[in-house]
C-alpha positions in Angstrom: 5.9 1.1 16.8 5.0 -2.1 19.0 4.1 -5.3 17.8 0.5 -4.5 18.8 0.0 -1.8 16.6 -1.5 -3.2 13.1 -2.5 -1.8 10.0 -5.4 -0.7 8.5 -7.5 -2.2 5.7 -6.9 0.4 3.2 -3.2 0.4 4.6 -2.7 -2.9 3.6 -4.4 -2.7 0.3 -2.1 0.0 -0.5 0.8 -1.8 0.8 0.2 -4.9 -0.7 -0.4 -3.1 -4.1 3.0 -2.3 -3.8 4.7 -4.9 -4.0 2.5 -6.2 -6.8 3.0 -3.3 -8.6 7.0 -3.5 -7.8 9.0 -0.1 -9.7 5.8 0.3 -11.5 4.1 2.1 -8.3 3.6 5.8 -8.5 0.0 7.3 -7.9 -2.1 6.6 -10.5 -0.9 2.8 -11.2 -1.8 2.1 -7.4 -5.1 3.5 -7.4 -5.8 1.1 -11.0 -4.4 -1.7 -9.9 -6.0 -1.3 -6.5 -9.7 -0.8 -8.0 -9.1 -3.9 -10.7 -8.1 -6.1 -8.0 -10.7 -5.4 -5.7 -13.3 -4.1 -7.4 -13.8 -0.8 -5.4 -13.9 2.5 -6.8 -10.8 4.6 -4.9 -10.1 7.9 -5.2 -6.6 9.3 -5.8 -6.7 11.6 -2.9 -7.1 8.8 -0.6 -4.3 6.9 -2.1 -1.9 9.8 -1.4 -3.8 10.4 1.9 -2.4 6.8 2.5 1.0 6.9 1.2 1.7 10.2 3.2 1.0 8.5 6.4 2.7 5.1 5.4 5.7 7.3 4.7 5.3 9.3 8.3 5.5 5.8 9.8 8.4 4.6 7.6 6.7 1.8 5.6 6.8 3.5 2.2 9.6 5.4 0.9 9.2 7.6 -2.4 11.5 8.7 -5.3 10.8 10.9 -8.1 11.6 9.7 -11.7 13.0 11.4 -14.5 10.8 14.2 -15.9 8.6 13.9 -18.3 7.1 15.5 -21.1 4.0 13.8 -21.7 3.6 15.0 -17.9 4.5 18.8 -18.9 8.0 18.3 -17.3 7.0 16.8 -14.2 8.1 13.7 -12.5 6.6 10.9 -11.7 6.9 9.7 -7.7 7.6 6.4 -7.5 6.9 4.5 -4.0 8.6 1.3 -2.7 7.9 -1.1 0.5 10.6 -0.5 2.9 12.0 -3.3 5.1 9.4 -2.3 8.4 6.8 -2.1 6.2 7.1 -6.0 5.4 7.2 -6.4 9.0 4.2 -4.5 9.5 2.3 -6.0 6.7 3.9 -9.7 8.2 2.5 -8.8 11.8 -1.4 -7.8 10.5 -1.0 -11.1 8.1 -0.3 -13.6 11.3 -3.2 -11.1 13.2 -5.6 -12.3 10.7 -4.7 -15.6 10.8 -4.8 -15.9 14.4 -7.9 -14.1 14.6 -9.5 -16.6 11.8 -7.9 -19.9 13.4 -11.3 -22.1 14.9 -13.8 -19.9 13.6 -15.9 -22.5 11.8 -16.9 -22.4 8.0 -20.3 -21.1 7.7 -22.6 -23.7 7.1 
């Protein structure tokens, strides 16, 4: 990927939520802590939707936990920020920031 490709809103959001969420991320966790900090209704489908293709680009890299059975025997998927992923998020951050630099406060 070239330092000209950014991500997308809902990339970041995801991304971000992430590391606030540290080894407390799996599916459902994201998509509450995603809709308490912003305020937007998300459905879980487009959380994994999002993860999947984070993964795909090697931002996000999952791990199943120990089984459960609360959860009928199944694991939990756990997803972590991986090391080009920082970058990524790094590159949109100074993107914005360049993009923001002399626009003037609105009056």
């Amino acid at each position: 990927m070239s330092s000209r490709d950014y991500l997308g809103e809902f990339e970041m959001v995801v991304m971000l939520t992430l590391l606030h969420l540290e080894d407390r991320a799996y599916g459902m966790t994201i998509r509450q802590e995603i809709e308490q900090r912003t305020g937007r209704t998300v459905s879980i489908g487009a959380v994994y939707t999002t993860l999947r293709r984070l993964q795909s680009k090697g931002y996000v890299s999952a791990q199943l936990g120990a089984p459960s059975p609360s959860r009928g025997g199944r694991a939990k998927k756990y997803f972590a920020l991986e090391p080009e992923g920082n970058e990524a998020l790094q590159r949109s951050r100074q993107m914005f920031a360049q993009l923001w630099k002399d626009v003037p406060e609105p009056s």
